[in-house]
MARBA-3410 file (N, C-alpha, C, O; in Angstrom, 1 decimal):
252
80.9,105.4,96.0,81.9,106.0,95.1,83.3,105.4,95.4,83.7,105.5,96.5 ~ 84.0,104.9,94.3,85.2,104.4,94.7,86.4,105.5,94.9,86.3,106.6,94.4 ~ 87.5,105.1,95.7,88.4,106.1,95.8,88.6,107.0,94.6,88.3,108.2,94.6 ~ 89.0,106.2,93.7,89.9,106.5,92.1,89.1,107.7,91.6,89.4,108.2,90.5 ~ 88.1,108.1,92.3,87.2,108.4,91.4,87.0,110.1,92.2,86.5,111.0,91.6
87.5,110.2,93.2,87.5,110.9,93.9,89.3,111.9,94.9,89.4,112.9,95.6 ~ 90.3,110.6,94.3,91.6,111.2,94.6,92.0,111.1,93.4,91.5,110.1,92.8 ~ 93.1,112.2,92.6,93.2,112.6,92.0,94.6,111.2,91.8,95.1,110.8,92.8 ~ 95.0,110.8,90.7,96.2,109.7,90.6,97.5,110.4,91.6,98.3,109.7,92.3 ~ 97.4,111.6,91.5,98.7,112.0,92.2,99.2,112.0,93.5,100.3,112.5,93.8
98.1,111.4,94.4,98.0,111.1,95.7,97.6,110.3,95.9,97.1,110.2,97.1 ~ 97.5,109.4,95.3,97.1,107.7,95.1,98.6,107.0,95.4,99.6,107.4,94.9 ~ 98.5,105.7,96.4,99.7,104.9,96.8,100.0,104.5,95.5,99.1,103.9,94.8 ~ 101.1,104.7,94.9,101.4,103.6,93.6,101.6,102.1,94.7,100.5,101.6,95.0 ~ 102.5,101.6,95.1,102.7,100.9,95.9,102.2,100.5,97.4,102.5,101.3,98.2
101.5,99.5,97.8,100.8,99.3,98.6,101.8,98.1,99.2,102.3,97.5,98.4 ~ 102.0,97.7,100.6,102.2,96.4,101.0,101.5,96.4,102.7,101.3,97.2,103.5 ~ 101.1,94.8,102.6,100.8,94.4,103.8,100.8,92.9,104.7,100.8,91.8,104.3 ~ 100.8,93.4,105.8,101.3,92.2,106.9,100.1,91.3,107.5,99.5,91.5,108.6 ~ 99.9,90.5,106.5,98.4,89.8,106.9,98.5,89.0,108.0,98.6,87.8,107.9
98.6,89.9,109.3,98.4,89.5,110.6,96.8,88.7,111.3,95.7,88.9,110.9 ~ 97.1,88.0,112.2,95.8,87.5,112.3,94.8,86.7,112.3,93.8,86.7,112.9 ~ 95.4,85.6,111.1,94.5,84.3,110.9,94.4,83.4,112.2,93.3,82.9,112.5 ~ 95.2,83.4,112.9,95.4,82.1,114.4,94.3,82.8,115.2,93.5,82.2,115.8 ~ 94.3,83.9,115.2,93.7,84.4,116.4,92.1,84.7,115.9,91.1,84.8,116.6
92.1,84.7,114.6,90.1,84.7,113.9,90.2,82.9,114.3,89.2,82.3,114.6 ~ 91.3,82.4,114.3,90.4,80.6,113.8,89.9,80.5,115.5,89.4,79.5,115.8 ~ 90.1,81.0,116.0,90.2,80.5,117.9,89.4,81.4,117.9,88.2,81.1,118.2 ~ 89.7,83.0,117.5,87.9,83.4,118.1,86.8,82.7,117.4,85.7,82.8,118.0 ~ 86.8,82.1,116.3,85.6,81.8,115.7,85.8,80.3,115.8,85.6,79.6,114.8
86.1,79.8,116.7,86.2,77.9,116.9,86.7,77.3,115.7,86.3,76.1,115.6 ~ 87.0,77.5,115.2,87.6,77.0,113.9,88.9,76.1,113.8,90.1,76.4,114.1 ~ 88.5,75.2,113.3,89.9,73.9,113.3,90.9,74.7,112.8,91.0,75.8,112.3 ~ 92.1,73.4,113.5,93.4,73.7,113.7,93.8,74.2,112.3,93.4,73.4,111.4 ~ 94.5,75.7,111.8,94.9,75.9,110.8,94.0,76.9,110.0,94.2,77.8,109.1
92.7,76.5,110.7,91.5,77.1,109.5,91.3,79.0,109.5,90.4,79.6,108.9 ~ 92.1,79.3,110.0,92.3,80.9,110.8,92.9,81.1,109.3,92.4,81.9,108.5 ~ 93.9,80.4,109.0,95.1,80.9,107.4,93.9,80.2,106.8,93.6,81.3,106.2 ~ 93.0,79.5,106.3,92.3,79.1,105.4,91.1,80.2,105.5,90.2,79.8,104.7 ~ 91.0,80.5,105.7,90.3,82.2,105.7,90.4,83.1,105.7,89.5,84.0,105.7
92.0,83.3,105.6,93.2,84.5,105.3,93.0,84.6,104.3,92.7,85.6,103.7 ~ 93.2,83.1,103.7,93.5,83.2,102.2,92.6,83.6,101.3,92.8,84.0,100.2 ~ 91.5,83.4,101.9,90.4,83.8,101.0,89.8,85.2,101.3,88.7,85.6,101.1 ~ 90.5,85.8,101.8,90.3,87.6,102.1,90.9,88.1,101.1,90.6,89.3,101.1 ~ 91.7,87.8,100.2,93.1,88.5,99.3,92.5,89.0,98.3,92.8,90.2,98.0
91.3,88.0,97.3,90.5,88.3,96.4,90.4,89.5,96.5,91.2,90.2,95.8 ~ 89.2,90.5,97.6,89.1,91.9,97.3,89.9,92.8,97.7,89.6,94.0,97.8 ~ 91.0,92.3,98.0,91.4,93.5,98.1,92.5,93.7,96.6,92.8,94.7,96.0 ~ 92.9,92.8,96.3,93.6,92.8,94.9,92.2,93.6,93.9,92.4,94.6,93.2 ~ 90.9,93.0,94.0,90.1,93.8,92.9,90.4,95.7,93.1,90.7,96.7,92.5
89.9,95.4,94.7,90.1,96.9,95.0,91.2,97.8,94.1,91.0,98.8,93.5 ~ 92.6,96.8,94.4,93.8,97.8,93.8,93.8,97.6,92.5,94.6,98.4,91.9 ~ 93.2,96.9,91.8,93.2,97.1,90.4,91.9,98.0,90.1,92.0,98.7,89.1 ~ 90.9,98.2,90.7,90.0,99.5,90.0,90.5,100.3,90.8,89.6,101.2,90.6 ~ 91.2,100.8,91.6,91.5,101.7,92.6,92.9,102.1,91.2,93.0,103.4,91.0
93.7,101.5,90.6,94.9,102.3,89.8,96.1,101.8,90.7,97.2,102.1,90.3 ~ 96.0,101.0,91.8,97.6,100.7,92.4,98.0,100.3,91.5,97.3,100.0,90.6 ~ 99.4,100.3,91.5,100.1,99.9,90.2,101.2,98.3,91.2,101.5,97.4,90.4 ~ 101.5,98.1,92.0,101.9,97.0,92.9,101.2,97.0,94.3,100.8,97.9,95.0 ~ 101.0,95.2,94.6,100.3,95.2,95.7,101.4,93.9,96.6,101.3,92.7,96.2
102.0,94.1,97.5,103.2,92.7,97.9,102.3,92.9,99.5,102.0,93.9,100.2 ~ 102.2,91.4,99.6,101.6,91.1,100.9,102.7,89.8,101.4,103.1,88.9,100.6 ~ 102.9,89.8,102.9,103.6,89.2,103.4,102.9,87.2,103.8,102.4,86.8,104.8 ~ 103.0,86.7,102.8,102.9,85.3,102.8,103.6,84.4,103.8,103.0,83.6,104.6 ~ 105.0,84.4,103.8,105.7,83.9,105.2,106.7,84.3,105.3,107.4,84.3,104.3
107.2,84.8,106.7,108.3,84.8,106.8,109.6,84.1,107.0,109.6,82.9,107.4 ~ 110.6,84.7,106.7,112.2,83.6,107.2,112.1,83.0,108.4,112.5,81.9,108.7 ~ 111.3,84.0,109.2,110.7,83.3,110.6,110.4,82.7,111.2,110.8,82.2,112.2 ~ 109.0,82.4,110.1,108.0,81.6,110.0,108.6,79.9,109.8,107.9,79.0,110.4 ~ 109.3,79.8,109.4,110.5,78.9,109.5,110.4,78.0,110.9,110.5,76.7,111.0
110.1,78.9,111.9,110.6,78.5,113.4,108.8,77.5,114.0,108.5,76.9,115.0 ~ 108.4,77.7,113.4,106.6,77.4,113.6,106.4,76.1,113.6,107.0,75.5,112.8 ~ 105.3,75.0,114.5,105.4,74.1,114.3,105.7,73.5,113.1,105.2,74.2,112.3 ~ 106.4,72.6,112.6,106.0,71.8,111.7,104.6,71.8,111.0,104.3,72.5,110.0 ~ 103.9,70.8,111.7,102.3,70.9,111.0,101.7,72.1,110.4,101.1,72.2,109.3
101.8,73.2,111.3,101.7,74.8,110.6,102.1,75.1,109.2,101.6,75.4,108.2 ~ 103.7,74.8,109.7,104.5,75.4,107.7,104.1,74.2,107.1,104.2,74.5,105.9 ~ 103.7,72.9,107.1,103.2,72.6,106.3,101.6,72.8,105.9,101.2,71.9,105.2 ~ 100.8,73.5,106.3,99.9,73.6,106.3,100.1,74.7,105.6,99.5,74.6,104.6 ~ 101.0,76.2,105.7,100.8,77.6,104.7,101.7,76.9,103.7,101.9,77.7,102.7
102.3,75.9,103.6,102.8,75.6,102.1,101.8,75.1,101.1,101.7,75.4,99.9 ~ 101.0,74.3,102.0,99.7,73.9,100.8,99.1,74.7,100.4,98.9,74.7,99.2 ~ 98.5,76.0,101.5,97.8,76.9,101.1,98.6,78.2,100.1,98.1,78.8,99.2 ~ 100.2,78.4,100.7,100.9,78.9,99.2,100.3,78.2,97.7,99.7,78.8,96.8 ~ 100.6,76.8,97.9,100.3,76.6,96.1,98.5,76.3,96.0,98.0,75.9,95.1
98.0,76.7,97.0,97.1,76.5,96.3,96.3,77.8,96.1,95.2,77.9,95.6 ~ 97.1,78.6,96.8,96.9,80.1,96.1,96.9,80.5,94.7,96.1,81.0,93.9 ~ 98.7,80.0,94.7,98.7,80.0,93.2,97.9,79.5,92.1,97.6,80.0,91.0 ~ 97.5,78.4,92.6,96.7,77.6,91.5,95.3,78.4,91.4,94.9,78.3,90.2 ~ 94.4,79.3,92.3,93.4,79.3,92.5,93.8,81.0,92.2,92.9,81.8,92.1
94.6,81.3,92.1,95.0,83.1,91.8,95.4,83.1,89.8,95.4,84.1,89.1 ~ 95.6,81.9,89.6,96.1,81.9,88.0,95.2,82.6,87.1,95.4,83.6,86.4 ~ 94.0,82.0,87.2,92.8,82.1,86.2,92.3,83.5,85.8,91.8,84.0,84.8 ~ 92.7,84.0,87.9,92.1,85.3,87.8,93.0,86.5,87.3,92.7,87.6,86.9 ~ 94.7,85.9,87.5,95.0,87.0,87.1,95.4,87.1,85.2,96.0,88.1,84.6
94.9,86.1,84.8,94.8,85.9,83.5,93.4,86.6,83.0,93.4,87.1,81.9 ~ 92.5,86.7,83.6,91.4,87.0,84.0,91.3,89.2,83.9,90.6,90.0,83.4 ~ 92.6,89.1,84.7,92.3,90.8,85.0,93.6,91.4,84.9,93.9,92.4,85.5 ~ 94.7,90.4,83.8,95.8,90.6,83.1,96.6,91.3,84.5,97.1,92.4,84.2 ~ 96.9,90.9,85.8,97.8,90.9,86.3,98.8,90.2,86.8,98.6,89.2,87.3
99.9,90.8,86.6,101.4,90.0,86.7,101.7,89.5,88.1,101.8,90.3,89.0 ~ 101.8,88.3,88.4,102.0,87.6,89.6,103.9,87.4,89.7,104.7,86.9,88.9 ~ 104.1,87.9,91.1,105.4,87.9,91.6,105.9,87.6,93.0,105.3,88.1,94.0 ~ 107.1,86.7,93.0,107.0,86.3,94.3,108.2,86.7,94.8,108.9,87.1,93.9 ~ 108.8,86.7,96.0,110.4,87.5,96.5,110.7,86.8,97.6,109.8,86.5,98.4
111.9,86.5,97.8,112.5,85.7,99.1,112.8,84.4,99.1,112.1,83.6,98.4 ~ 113.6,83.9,99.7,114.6,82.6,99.8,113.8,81.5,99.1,113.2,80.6,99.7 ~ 113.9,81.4,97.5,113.3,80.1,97.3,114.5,79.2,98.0,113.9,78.3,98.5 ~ 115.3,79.1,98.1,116.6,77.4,97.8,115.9,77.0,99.7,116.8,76.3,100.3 ~ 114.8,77.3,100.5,114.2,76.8,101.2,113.1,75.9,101.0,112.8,75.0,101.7
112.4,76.5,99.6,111.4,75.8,99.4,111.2,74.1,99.0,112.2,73.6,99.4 ~ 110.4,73.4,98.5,109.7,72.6,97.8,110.2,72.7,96.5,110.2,73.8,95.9 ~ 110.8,71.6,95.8,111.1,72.1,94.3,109.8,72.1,93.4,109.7,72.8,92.4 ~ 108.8,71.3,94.1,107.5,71.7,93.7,106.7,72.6,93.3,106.1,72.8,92.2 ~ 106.8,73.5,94.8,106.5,74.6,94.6,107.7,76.2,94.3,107.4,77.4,94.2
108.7,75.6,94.4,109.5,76.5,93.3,109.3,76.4,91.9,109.4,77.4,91.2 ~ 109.0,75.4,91.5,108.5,75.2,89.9,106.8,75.9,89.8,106.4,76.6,88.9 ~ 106.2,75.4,90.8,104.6,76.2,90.4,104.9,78.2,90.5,104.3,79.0,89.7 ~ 105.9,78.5,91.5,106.1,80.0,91.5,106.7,80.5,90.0,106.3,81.5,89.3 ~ 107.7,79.5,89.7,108.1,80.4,88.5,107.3,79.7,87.3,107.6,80.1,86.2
106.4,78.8,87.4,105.9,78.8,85.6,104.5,80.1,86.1,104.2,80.9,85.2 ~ 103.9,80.2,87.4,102.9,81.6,87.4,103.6,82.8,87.0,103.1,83.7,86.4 ~ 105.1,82.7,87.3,105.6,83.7,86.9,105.8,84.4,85.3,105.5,85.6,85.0 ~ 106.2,83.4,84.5,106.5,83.1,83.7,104.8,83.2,82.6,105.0,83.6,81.5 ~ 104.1,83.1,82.7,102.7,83.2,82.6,102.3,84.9,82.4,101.9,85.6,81.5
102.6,84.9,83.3,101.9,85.9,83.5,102.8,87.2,83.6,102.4,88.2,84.1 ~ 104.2,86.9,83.2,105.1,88.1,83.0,104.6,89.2,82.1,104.8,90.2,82.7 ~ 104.0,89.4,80.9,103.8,90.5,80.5,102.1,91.3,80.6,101.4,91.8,79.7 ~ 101.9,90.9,81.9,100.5,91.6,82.6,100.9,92.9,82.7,102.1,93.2,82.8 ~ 99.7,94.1,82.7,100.2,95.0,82.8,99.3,95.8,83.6,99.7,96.9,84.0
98.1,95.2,83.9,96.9,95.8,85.1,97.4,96.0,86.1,97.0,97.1,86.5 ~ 98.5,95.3,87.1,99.3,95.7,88.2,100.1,94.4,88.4,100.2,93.5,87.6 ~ 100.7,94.6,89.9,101.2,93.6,89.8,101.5,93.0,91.1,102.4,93.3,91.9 ~ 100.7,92.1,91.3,100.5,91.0,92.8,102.1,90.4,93.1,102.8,89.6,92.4 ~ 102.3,90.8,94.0,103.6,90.2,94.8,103.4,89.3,95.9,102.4,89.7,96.5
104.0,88.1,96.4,103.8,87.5,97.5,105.2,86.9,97.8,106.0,86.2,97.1 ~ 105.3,87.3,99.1,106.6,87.3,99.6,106.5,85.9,100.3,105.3,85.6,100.7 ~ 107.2,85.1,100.4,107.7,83.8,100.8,109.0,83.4,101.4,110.1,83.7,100.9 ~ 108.8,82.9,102.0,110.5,82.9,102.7,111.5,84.4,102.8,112.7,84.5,102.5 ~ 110.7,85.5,103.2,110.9,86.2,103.1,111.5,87.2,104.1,110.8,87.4,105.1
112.5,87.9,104.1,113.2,88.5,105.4,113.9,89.7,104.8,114.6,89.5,103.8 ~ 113.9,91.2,105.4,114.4,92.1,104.9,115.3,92.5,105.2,115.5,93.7,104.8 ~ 116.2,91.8,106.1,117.7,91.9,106.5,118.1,90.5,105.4,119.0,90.8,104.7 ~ 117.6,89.4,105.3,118.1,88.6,104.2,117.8,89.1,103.1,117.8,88.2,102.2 ~ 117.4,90.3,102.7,116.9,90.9,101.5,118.4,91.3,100.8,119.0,91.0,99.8
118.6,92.7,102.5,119.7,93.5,102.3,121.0,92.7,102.2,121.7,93.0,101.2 ~ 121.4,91.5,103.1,122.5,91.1,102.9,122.5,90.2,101.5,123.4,90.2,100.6 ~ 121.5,89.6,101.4,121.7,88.9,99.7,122.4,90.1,98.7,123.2,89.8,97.7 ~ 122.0,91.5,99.1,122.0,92.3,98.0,123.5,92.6,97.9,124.3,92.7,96.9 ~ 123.9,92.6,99.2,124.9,93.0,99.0,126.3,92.0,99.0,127.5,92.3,98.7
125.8,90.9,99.4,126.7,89.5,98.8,126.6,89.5,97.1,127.1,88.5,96.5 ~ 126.1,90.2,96.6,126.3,90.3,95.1,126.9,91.1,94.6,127.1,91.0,93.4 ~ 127.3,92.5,95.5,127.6,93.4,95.2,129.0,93.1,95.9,129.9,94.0,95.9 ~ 129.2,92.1,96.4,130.9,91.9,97.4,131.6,90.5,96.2,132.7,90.3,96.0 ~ 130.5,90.0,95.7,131.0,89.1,95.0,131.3,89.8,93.4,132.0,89.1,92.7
130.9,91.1,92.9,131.5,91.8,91.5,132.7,92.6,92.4,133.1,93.4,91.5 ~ 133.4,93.0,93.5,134.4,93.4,93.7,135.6,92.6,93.7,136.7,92.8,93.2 ~ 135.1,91.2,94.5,136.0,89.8,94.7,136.3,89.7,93.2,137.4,89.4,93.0 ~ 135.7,89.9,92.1,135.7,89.5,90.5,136.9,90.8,89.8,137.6,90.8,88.8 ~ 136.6,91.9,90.7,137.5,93.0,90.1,135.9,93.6,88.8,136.0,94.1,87.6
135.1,93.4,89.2,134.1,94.3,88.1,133.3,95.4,88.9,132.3,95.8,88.5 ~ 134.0,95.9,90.2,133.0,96.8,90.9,134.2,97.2,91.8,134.6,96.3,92.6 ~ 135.1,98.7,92.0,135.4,98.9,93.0,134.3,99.0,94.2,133.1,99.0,94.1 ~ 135.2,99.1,95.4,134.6,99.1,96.8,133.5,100.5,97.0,132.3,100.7,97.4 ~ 134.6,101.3,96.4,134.2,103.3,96.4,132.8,103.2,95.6,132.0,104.1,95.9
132.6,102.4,95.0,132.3,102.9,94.1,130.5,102.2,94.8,129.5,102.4,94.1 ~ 130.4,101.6,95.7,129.0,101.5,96.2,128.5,102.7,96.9,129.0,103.4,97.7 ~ 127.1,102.5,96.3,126.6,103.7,97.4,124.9,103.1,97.7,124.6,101.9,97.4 ~ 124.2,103.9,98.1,122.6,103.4,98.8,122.1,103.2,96.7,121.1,102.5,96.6 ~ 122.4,103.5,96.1,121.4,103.3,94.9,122.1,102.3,94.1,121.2,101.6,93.5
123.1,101.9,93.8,123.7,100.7,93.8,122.7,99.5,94.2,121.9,98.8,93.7 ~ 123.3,99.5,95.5,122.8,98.5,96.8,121.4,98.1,96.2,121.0,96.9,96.0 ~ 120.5,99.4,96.0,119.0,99.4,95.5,119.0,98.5,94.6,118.2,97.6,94.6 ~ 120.0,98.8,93.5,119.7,98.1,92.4,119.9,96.4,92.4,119.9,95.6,91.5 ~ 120.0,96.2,93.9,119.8,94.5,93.7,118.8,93.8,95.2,118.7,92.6,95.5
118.3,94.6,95.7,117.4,94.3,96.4,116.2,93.8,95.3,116.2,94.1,94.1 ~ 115.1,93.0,96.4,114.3,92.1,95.9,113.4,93.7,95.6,113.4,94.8,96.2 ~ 112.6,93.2,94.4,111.5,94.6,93.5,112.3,96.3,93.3,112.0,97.5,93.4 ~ 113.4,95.6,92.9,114.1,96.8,93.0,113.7,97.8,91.1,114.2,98.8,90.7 ~ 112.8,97.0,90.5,112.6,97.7,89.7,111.1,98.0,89.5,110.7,98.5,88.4
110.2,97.8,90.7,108.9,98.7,91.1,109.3,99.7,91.9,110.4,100.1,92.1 ~ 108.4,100.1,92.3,108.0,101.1,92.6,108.2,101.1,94.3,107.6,100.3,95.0 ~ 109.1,102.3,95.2,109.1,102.2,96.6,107.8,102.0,97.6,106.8,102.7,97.4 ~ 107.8,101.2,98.6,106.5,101.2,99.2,106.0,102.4,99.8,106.6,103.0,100.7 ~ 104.5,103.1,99.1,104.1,104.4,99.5,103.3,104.1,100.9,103.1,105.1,101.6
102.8,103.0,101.2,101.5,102.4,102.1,102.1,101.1,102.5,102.6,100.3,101.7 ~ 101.9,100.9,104.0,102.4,99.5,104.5,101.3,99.7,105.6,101.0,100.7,106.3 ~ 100.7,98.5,105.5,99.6,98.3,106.5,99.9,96.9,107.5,100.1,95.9,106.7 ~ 99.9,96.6,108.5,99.4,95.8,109.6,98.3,95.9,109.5,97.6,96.9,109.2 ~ 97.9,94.3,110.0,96.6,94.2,110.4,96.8,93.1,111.7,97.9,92.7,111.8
95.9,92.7,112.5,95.6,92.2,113.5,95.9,92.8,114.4,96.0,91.8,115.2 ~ 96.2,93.8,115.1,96.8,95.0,116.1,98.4,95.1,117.0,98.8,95.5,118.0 ~ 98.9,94.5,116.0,100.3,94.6,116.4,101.0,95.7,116.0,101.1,95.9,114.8 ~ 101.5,96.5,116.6,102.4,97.5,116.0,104.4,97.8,115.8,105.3,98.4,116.4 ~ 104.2,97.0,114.6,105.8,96.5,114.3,105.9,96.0,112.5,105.0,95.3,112.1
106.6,96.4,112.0,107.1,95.9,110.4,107.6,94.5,110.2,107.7,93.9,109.1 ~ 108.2,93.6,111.9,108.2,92.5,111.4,109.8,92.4,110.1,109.7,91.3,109.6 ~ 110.6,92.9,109.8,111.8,92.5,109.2,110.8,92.3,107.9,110.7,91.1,107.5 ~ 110.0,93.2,107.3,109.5,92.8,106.7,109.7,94.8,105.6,109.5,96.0,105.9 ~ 110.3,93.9,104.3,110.3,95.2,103.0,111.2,96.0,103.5,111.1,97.0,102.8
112.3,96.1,104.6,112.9,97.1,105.4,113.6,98.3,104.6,113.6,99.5,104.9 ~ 114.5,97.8,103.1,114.7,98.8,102.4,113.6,99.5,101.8,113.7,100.7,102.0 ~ 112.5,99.2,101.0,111.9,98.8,100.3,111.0,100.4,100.8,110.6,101.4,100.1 ~ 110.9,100.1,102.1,109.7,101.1,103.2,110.4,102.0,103.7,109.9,102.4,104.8 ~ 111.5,102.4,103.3,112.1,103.4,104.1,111.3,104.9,104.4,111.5,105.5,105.5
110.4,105.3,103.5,109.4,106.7,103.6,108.3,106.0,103.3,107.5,106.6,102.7 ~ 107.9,104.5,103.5,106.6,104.2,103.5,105.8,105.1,104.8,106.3,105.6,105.8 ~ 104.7,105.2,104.4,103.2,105.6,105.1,102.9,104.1,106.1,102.6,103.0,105.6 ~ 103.2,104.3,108.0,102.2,103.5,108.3,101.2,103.1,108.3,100.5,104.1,108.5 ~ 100.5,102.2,108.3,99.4,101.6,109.1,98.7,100.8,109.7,98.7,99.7,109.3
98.1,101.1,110.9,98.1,99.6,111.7,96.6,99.7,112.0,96.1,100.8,112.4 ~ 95.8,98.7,112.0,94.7,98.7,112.6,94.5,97.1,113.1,95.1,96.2,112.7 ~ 93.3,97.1,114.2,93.3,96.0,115.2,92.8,95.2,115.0,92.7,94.2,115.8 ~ 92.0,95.4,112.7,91.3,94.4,112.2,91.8,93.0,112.0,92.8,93.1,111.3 ~ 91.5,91.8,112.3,92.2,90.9,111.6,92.2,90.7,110.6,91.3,91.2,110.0
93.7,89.6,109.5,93.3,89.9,108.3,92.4,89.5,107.8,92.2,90.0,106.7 ~ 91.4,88.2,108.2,90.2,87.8,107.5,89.0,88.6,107.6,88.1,88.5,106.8 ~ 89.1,89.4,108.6,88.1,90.4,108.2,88.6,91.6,107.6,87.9,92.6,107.5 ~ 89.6,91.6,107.1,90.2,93.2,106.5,89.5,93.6,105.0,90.0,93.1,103.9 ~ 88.6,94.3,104.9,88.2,94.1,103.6,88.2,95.4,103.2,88.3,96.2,104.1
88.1,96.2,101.5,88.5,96.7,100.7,87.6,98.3,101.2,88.1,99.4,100.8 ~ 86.3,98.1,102.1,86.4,99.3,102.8,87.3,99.3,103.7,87.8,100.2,103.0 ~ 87.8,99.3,104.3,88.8,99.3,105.3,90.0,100.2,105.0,90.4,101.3,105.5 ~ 90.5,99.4,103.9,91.8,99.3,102.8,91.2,101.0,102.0,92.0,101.9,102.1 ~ 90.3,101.1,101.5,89.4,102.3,100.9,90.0,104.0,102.1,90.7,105.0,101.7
89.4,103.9,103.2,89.3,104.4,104.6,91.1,104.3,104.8,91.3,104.2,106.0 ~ 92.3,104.3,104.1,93.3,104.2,104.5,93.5,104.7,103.5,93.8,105.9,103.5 ~ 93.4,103.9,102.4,93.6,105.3,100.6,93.7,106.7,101.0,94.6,107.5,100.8 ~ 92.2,106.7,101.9,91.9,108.3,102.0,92.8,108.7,102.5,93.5,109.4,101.7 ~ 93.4,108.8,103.8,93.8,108.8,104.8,95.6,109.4,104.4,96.3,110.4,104.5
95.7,108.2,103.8,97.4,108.3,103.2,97.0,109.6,102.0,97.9,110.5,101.8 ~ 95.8,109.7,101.3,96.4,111.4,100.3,96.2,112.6,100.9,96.2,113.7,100.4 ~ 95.9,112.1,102.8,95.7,113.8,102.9,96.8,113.9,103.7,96.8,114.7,104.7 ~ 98.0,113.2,103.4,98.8,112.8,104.5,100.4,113.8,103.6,100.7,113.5,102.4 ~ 100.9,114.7,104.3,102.0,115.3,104.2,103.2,114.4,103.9,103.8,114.0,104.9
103.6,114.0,102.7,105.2,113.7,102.5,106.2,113.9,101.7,106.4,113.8,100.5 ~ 107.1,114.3,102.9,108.4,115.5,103.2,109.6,114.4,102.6,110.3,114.8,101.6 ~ 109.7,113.6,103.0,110.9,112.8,102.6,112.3,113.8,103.0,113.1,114.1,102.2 ~ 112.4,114.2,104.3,113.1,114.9,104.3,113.3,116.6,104.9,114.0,117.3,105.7 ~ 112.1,116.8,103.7,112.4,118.6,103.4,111.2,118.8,104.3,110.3,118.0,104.8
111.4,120.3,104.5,110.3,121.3,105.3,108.9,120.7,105.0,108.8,119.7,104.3 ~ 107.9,121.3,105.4,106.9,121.2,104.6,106.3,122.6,104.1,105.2,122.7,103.6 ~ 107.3,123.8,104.4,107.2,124.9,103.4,107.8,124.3,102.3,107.3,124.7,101.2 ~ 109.0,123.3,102.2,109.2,123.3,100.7,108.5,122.8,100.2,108.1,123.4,99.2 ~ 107.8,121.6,100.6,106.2,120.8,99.8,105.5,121.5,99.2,105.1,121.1,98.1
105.2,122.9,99.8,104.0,123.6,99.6,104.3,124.0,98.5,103.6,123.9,97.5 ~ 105.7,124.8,98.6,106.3,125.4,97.7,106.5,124.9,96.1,106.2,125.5,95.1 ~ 107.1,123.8,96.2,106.8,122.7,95.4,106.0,122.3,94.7,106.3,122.2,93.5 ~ 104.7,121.9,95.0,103.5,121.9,94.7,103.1,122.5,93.7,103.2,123.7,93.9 ~ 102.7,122.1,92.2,102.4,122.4,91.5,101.0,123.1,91.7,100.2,122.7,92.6
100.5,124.4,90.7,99.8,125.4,91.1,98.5,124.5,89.5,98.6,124.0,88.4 ~ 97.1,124.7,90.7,96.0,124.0,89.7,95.4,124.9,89.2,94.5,124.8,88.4
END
């Protein structure tokens, strides 16, 4: 029996993200040529995207590479660049397929004009999908998230279209990357590290942890299911008592 079917929408993650930890360390335990650890990453993504579309997620953003990642041999980032576009290329059909909207966040003026141009015609494609909506973060860093946001917000005061007073935390929001989805309810690690990695930092501020010691090529949609659960029986306060929750709580 699938989750959806059994938690009620109102305790369902709208928002899911995760840190697909792991591939280096499956290609080495399983002897697997140089690289082939991310070529088996990549092909774990399929179920769990079906999962969140019959599950009702409404966004799903998974960490593709970081600003970091930058620092990695050579041969490496060129190796998750191929496998970037040929994600895309190999994710198109399907999300034309199961009408979801593909979206990507983080430093293109790093990239490939190549593959800047393959991100935004998928984008472009597939902008008015409405089954959910696949995020993949790329050149991505959530202190370069926050300060981009707010270099835009320093650059309408320098113009005289924004006093200084006049910022506050929802402002700010309004120009961070996905600032017009949905806050992260669910952030999962996988491979057994326990850390966010500069990764969604505004974004997750009352996200739900998760970490487990699976790698991501074996992370599959039971797993991901077994965490659904987990997160609706999970108390969140944002804050307040949890007599006011209770209190709160609409009466069935």
């Amino acid at each position: 029996m699938s989750t959806s079917a059994v938690l009620a929408p109102a305790v369902l993650p709208r928002h899911i993200a995760i840190i697909m930890d792991g591939n280096n360390r499956y290609g080495k335990a399983n002897n697997l040529g140089k690289g082939q650890g991310h070529v088996a990453g990549k092909d774990a993504l399929d179920p769990i995207v079906d999962y969140c579309v019959d599950t009702g997620v409404e966004v799903l953003t998974v960490f593709a590479f970081s600003s970091e990642n930058w620092q990695r041999p050579p041969s490496e980032v060129a190796l998750l660049m191929q496998l970037l576009a040929s994600t895309i290329h190999e994710q198109l059909p399907r999300m034309n397929e199961y009408r979801i909207r593909l979206r990507f966040i983080g430093d293109r003026s790093q990239l490939s004009d190549d593959l800047q141009t393959l991100m935004a015609d998928a984008e472009e494609k597939t902008a008015n999908f409405e089954a959910m909506t696949l995020v993949i973060a790329i050149s991505y860093g959530g202190q370069w998230d926050i300060a981009h946001a707010a270099k835009q917000l320093a650059q309408q005061v320098q113009a005289g279209q924004l006093r200084a007073e006049d910022i506050n935390k929802e402002r700010l929001g309004d120009y961070v990357q996905l600032a017009d989805a949905p806050a992260v309810d669910m952030l999962i690690r996988t491979g057994g590290e326990y850390r966010i990695s500069n990764f969604l930092l505004w974004q997750s501020a009352y996200a739900e942890l998760f970490f487990t010691q699976t790698l991501w090529p074996n992370f599959g949609a039971d797993e991901l299911s077994t965490m659904v659960t987990e997160f609706a029986q999970r108390q969140r306060r944002f804050g307040k008592t949890s007599e006011q929750i209770v209190t709160e709580q609409p009466t069935r």
